[in-house]
N, C-alpha and C positions, 0 to 999 in steps of 0.2 A: 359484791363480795369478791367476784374475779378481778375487778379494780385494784381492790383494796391488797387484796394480795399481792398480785402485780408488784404496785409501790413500796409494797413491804419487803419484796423479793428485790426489788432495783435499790432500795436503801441500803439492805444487808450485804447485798452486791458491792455495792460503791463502796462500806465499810471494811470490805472482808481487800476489798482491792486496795486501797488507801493502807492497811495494815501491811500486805506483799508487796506495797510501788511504793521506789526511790524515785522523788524528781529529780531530773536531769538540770543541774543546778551551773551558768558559768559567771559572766556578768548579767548575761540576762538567763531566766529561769525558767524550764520547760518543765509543766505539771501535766502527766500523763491523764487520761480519761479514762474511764475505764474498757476496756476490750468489747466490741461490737462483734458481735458472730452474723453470719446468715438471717438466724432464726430471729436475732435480739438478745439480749444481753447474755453471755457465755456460763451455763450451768458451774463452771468451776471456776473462776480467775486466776489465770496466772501468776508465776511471781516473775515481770517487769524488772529487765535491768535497765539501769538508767540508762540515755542516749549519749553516746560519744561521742565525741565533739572535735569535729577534722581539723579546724582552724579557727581560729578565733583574733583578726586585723583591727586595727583601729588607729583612724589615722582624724589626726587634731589640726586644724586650724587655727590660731590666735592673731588677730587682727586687730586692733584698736580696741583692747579689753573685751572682744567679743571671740567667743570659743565655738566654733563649730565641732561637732563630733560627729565624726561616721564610724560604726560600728558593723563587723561585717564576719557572724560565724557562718558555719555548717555543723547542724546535730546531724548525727547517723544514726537510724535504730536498728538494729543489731538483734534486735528481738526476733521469735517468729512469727507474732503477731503484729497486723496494724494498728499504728497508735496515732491517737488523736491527744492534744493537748489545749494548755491554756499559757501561752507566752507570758510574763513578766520584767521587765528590767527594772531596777531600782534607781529613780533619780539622784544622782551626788546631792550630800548632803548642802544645804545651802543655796543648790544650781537653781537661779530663775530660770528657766526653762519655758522661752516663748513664741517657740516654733518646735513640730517635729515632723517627721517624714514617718512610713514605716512602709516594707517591701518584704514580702518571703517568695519566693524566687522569679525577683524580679519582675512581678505582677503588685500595686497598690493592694492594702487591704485596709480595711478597716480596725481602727486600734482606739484607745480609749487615757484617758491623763487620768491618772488620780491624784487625788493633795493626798496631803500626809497625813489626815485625819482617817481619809477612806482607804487610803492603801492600808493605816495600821489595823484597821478593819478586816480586811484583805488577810496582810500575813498572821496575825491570829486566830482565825479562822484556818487556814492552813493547816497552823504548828497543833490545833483542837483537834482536826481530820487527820493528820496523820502521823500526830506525836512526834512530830522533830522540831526540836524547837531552835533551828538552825535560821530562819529566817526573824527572828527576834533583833536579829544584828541590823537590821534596817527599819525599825518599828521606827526611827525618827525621818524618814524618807518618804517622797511620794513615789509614784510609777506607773510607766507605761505596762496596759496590758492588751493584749490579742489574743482571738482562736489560731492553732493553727494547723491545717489542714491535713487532712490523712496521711500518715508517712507510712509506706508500704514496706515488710521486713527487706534488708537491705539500704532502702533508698534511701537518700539523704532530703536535709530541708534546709533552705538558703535565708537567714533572716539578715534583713540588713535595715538600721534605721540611723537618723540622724535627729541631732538633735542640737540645739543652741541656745547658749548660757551668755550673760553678763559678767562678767570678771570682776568684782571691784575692790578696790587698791585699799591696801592699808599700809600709810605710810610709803608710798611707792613699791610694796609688797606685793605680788597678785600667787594667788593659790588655786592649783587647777586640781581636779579630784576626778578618777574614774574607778567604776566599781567592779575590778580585776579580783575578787576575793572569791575563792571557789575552794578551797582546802578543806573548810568545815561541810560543806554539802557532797560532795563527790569526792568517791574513789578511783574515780577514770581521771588519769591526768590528759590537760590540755595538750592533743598531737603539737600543735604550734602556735603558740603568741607573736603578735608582732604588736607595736603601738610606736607610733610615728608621731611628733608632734612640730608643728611649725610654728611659729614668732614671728611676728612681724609686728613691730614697736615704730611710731613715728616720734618717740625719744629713746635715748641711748640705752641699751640693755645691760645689765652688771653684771650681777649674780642667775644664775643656773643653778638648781639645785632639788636631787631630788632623795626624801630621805627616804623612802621606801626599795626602791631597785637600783642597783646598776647601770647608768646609762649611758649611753656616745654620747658627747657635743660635739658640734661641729660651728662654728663662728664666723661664718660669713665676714659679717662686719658689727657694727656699732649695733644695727636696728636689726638684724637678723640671725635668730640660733635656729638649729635643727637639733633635736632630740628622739636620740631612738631606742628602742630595748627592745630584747629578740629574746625567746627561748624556745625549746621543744619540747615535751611529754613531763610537762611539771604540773603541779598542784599550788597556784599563787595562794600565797595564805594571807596577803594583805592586799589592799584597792595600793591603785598608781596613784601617788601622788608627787606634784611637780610643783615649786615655788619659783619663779624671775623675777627678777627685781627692776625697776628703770627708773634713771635718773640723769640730771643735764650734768649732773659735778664728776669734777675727774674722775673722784673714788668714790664709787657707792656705799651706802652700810645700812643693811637692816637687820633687824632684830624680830625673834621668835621668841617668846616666851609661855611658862605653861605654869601654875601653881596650883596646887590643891588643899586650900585650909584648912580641909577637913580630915588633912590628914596628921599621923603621928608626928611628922618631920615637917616643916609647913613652909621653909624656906621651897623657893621658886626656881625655875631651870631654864634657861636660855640660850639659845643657838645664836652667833652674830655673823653675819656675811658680810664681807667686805671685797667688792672686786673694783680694777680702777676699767677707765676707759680705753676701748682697744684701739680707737682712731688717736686718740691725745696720744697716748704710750708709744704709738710706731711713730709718730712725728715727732715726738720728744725723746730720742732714745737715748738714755744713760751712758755714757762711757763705761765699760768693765774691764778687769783683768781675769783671763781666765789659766790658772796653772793644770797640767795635765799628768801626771805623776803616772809611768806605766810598768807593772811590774816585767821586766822579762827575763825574771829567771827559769832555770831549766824543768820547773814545773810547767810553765804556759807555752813548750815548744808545742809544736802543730796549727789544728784547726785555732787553739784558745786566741795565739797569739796573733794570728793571722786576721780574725773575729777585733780584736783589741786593736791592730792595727786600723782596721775598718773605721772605728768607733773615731778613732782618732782624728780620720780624715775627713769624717764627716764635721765632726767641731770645729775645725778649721775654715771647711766649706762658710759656716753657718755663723761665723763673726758679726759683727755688726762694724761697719767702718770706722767709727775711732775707738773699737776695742783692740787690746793689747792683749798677747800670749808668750807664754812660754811651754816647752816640754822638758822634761827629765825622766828618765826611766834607769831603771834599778836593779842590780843584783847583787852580788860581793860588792859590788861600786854602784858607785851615779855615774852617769853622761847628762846630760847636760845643752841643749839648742843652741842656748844662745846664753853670754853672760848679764842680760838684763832681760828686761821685759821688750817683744819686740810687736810692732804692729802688724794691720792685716798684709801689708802689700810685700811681706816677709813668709807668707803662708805656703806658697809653690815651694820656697825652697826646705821649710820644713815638714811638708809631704814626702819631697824624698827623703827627707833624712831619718823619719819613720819608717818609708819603705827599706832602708838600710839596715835599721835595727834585725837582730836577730835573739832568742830565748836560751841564756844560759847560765848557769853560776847560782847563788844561793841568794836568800834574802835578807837584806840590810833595810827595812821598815826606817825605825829610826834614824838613821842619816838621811833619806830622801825626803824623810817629812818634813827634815829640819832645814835641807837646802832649799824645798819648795816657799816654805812662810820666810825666811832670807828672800825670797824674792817681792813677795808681797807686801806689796803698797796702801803708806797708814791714811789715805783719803778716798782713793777708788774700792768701789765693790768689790770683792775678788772669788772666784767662784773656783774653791780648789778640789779637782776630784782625783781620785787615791785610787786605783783600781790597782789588786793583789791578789793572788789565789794560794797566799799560802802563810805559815807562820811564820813572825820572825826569827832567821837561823843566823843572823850573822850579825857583829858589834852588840849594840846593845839588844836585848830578847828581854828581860824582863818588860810586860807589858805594863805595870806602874810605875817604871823608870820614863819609860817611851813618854807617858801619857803627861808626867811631871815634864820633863823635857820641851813638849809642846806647848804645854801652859805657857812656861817661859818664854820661850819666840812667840807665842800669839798675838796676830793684828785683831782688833775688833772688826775690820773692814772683810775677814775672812768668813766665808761659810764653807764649812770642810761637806765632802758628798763622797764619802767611801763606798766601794765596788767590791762588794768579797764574791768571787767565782767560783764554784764547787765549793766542796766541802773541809778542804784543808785550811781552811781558813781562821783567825781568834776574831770571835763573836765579841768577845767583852772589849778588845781593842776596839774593835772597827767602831764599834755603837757608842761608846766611850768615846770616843774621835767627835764622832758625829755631835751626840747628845749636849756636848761642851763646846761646840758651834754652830748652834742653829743650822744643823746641816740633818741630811736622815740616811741612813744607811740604804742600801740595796744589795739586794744577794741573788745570784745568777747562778743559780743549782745547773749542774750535769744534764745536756741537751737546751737547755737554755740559749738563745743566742745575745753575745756578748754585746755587738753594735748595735741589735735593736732596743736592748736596755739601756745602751747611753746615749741612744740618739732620741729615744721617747723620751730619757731626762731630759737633756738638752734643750729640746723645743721649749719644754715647759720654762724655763728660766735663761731663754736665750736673750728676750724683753726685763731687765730689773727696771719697777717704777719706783716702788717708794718702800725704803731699809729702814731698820730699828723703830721696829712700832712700838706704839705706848697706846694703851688705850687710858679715857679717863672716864667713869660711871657717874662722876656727879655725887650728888648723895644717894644714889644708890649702891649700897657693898656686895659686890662682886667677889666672890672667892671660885676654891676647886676650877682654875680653868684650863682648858686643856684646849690646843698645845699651850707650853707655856717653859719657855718666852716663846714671841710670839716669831712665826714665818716672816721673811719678805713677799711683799706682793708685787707679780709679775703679769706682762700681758697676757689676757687670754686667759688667767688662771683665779682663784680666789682664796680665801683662807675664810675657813670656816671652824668659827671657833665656839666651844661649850664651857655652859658653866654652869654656877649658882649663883640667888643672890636673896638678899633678905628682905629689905622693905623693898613694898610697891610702889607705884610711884610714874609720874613722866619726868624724865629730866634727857638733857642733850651733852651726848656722847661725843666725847673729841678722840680723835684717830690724831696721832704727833708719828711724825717721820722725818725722814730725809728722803729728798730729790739730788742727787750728784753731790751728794756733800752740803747741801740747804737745809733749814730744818723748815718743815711744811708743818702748817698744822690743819683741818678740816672739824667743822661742827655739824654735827647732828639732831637738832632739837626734836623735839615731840616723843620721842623713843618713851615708848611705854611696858611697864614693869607690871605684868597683870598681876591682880588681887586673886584672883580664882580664875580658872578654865584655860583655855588655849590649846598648842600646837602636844597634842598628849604622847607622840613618839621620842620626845626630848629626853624623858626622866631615863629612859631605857639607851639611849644616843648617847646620853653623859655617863651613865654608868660603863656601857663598851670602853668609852675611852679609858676614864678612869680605871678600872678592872688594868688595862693593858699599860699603864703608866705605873701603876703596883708593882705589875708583874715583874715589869720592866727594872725598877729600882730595887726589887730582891735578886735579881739575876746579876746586878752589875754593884750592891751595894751589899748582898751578903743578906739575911732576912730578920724579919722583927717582928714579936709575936705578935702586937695589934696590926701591923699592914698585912700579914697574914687572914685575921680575923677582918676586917676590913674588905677584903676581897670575899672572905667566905660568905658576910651579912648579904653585900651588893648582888653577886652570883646568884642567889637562893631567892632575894628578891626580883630581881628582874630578869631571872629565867637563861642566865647568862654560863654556858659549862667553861668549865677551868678544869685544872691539873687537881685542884684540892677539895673539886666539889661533884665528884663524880656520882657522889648520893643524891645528884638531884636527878638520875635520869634512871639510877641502877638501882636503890635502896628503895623497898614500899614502906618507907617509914616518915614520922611527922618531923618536922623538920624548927621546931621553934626553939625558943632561944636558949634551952639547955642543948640542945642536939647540936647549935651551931657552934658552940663554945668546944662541945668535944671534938666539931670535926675540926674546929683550925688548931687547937691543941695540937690532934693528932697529926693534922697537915705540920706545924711549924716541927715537930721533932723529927718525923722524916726528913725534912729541908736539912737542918740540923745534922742527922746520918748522913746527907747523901753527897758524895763526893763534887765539887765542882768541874763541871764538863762545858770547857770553851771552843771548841771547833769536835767537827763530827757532823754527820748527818742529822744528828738529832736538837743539836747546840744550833744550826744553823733552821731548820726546822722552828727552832723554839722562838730565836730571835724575831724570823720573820713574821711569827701570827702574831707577836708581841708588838710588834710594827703596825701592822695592820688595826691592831685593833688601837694603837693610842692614835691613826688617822682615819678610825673608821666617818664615815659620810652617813651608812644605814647601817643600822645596830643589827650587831652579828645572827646572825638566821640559825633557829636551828636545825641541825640534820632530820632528814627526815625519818631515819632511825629514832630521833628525841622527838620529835613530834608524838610519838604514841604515846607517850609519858608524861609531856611537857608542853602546855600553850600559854599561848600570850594572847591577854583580851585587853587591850588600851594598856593601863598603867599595870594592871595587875598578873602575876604568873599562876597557874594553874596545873598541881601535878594531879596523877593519878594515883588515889590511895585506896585499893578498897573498893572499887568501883564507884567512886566520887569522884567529881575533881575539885579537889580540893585548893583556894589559898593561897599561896605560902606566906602569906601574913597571918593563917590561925594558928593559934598556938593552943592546941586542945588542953596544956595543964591553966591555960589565965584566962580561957575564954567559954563563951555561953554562946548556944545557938539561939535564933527565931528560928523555926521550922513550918516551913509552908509548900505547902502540898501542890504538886506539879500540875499545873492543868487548870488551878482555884484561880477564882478574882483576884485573889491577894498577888498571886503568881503573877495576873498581866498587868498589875498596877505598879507591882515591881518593876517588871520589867518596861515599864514607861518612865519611872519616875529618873532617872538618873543613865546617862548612856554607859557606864561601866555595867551599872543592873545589866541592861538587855546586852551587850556583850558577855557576860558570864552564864546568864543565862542559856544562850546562844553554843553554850560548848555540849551541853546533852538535858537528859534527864535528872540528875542528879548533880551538882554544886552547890559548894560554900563560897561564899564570897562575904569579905572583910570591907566594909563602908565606915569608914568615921568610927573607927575599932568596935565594930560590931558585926558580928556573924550572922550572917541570914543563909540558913541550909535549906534548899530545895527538896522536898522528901516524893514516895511514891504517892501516886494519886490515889485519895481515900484515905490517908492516914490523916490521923490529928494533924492541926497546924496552929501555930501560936497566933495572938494579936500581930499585925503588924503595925510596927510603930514607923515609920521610916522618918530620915534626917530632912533637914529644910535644908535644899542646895541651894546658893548663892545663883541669883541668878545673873550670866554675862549678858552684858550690854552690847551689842556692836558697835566697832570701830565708826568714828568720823570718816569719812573718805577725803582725805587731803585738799587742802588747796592747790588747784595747776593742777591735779588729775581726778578732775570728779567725773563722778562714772555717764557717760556718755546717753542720752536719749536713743535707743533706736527700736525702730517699726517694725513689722514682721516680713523681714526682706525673705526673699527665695533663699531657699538652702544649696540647694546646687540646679542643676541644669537638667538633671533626670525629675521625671512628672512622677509624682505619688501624692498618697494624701497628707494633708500639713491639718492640725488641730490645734484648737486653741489650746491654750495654759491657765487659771484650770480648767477640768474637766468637774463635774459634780455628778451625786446621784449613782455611779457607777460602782460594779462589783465583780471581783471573778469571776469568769464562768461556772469552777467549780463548786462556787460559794453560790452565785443563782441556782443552780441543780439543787443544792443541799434545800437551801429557802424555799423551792417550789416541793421537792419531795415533801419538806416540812408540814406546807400548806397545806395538801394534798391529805 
């Protein structure tokens, strides 16, 4: 009987602890045990805050399609109690995984593989014990798990493990995934991120590209990128994911695509990379003209124009041997270098005569624009940049006189690249310049420095490979693309372009250019158009853009009440804040399709009141997120202020109404719920059946979520629940792996040079430890 009680006292324990313990959640996942006293298990249980977490490294190897990963935290417990736990990492989705190491401080342990069967075993059994149903976001993954060892209050614990994956190519595509997503588990932000990742191709590398973070490149050569991303005391709300491309042809190009047939709008979204060869490009390099237009009126006297000189000298430096330059710089008048275009070995003597210039007199825009294109030439490239820190005060000033004016002198050979510095500057000028030349504005707010902004442009476009792109889809239609027309591409750079399209399909894409005045053309074949599934970051990537191309055309074109509503639909679906849509982070109200009609309504009649404002702080502010977001790379983040409000789980957004989160695809006046009760069979069958299920799932106790326009509401545990009827998803087939890069045989080679224990891949039979305890209590 004293047994019996015992286990009934250790059950209720474990219970009572599991309700007060948060795991300590990062990539890999630390699950507390319950508190050991002296005596045996502690009369009362504490309430356990999660373990902080010092640093969190991770540094990648890519070698002949094979990924090593070293992974490398420190948890802290912070507690006053000793804690013991149960280690978890989630395997990336897909990762064959056929070596691994694992170390906690720097001693081998013993650690265990699960398949995806057993780990989803694993994590719902967790999300049962302790009602967070945050690890549902990897019910499609296997994982590594271990004990790990007493951590004493204060002390820290060292885990590090490695592990190695197969890469394999789609379409010369390769996709590398790490599980960096810790936002939904912890409120401890990570002290410091780092992840490192290295390339080594024994064919030519293209494209880089990553849509999830912000990353350096750095480009060795042909065969070799480094890629890095750094932050401190943040909360990643998404895994790292990185795509490279490789190919033997000058210009690469692949393709992403993503469709969902089950959805209301069924057309498909696509991301295309296009980068050329950076050994071909420096050996082949283009003849250009470059014009340098420098404002020096008695606005940019001091530091500005000193900074502007800088910029100057550096472009000069940075020529390529049979490129051609001129300068002019402006105030009440032009001056003027040289009266035609002059080559590099002309460069010393137009340094001094830079260093000569001085900042005075007012601004004459117009005349400088018009003597700069008088100088450019209708065959070579010509790369004209305009830098001015002010409006036009002298000859002509109206800005749609100016802009008619340059119409008329313009060469197609030109790409204009305006510089507005500080804030006195016209927004609708400069970007209007740009926009009608395949050029993009930049703006150099106050503290800002001048030369490191035109000499970071510079590099980028100092290599022109190949001008006037045309892309051709075949019988596949292609609409909404963004940018559009399309960039030049340069060495060392890519153009990364979004769109839509409607049938699926494989057909080959042709890229048409010029090389020096040649017209090139390149083919693509196999490019596949999916029917269902894919790259699920797209639909919300094209929306950014889009959104900022709107935005962009009511600022410069005056506003219209459907591009208005247009941006309010987009916004509200994919979780996207705007000027017009500030109800989706501030208002606790339902947001369907009568509510959206009122707000763009309301948004376009303000527009309508509100006076036009082109320079200012705020004019210049506006243009620049406007910017950003029609070149966004990873669709805009949001503030961690909107985060309380506002999540994003794959395609779908999710606000907070009510204490739900709700949708924003339900429309409470046209729609019906299922209601299934949290914690029920029906709950993890859900959440198996379809990876948005277990992503929505995944954000709490309570969600509606819109599948194949039907609403399935998660309710509290014990209340009624409907049938569940759930959709037949389509199921995706994996890609072919290309001919010329199929994915390579390799043996369970050493991971690195330090001795720890390696296990096979799979593992069977295996369970949590906290989930053994449970089962044996059970027994018992």
């Amino acid at each position: 009987m004293l047994q019996k009680r015992t286990v009934l006292s250790i059950i209720l324990l474990l219970v009572l602890t599991l309700v007060f313990t948060v795991p300590a959640f990062a990539d890999g996942i630390i699950i507390p045990h319950p508190p050991i006293c002296d005596f045996g298990p502690c009369p009362t249980p504490p309430q356990i805050s999660q373990l902080a977490i010092a640093y969190h490294d991770v540094r990648v190897e890519i070698k002949d399609q094979v990924a090593v990963t070293h992974v490398d935290q420190v948890f802290r417990n912070d507690n006053p109690w000793t804690i013991e736990g149960t280690y978890i990492f989630p395997i990336p989705v897909d990762a064959a995984v056929n070596d691994f190491t694992l170390w906690i401080d720097g001693e081998p342990v013993e650690g265990k593989v699960l398949s995806r069967d057993e780990a989803r075993h694993v994590y719902e059994d967790i999300v049962r014990s302790m009602r967070d149903p945050a690890l549902l976001e990897y019910v499609d993954r296997g994982a590594v798990q271990a004990s790990i060892f007493p951590i004493a209050p204060g002390e820290e614990r060292r885990i590090e493990l490695e592990y190695t994956q197969v890469l394999t190519a789609d379409n010369g595509l390769f996709h590398y995934n790490y599980p960096l997503n810790t936002e939904k588990f912890s409120t401890i932000p990570l002290e410091q991120v780092v992840i490192s990742v290295e390339i080594d191709s024994p064919v030519s590398i293209k494209a880089v590209y990553s849509p999830s973070h912000q990353i350096d490149l750095t480009r060795q050569d042909d065969r070799h990128a480094l890629v890095g991303y750094e932050d401190s005391f943040i909360k990643p709300a998404t895994d790292f994911d990185l795509y490279f491309s490789v190919a033997p042809e000058e210009v690469g190009l692949n393709l992403l695509t993503y469709r969902d047939p089950e959805s209301e709008d069924p057309d498909g979204f696509f991301l295309l990379m296009a980068a050329p060869s950076i050994e071909h490009a420096t050996n082949q390099v283009i003849p250009k003209d470059v014009i340098f237009v420098l404002d020096r009126s008695g606005s940019m006297d001091g530091e500005k124009f000193r900074q502007a000189q800088t910029a100057l000298h550096y472009v000069l430096e940075h020529l390529n041997p049979n490129d051609r330059f001129n300068i002019i710089s402006f105030s009440t008048s032009t001056q003027i270098f040289a009266a035609e275009m002059q080559g590099v070995e002309e460069r010393q003597d137009a340094g001094r005569w830079v260093d000569s210039l001085s900042a005075v007199g007012s601004t004459d825009i117009n005349r400088a624009l018009l003597e700069a294109l008088n100088l450019a030439s209708r065959t070579r490239p010509t790369i004209l940049i305009f830098l001015t820190d002010g409006l036009p005060t002298e000859g002509v000033t109206d800005p749609e006189s100016i802009l008619a004016n340059a119409r008329q002198a313009m060469r197609e050979t030109v790409r204009l690249f305006p510089f507005g510095v500080g804030y006195d500057v016209d927004t609708f000028l400069l970007d209007s310049m740009a926009l009608e030349n395949r050029g993009t504005t930049s703006y150099v707010t106050p503290g800002q420095a001048i030369d490191e902004s035109v000499s970071s442009f510079f590099a980028k476009v100092s290599l022109p490979v190949l001008t006037d792109l045309e892309l051709d889809f075949g019988e596949v239609v292609a609409f909404d693309l963004y940018p559009d027309p399309l960039p030049d591409l340069f060495a060392g750079g890519q153009m990364i372009l979004l769109g839509r399209y409607r049938s699926a399909g494989v057909e080959t894409i042709r890229l048409e250019g010029y090389i020096d005045g040649e017209p090139q053309t390149f083919d693509y074949p196999g490019q596949r158009f999916r029917s269902s599934g894919g790259a699920d970051f797209l639909p919300r990537l094209w929306a950014t853009r889009k959104i900022g191309a709107l935005l962009n055309e009511i600022r410069l074109s005056g506003p219209e009440e459907e591009t208005v509503a247009q941006i309010v639909r987009l916004s509200i679906r994919y979780g996207i804040v705007t000027p017009y849509t500030s109800y989706l982070v501030t208002e606790p109200m339902a947001l369907g399709a009568d509510a959206q009609e009122g707000i763009a309504a309301q948004a376009f009649d303000e527009l309508l009141a509100m006076p036009t404002i082109v320079s200012g702080e705020k004019a210049v502010g506006q243009a620049a997120a406007e910017s950003e977001y029609r070149s966004a790379d990873i669709a805009v983040p949001l503030s961690a202020q909107d985060q309380d409000l506002v999540k994003i789980a794959g395609t779908h957004t999710y606000r907070w109404l009510e204490g739900v989160w709700t949708d924003t695809q339900f429309d409470p006046q046209s729609m019906g719920t299922l209601k299934i009760p949290f914690l029920s069979e029906d709950y993890f069958e859900l959440a198996s059946a379809h990876p948005e299920f277990s992503l929505a799932l995944s954000l709490g106790e309570q969600v509606i979520v819109v599948i194949d326009q039907q609403a399935y509401q998660i309710v509290p545990e014990g209340q009624a629940g409907d049938a569940l009827n759930l959709p037949e998803f389509p199921v995706t087939v994996d890609e072919e792996i290309p001919v010329g890069l199929e994915e390579p045989s390799y043996g369970p080679a050493p991971i690195s040079a330090k001795q720890g224990l390696r296990l096979p891949c799979p593992a069977s039979g295996l369970v949590v430890g906290l989930a053994v305890l449970m089962a044996a209590l059970r027994r018992r």
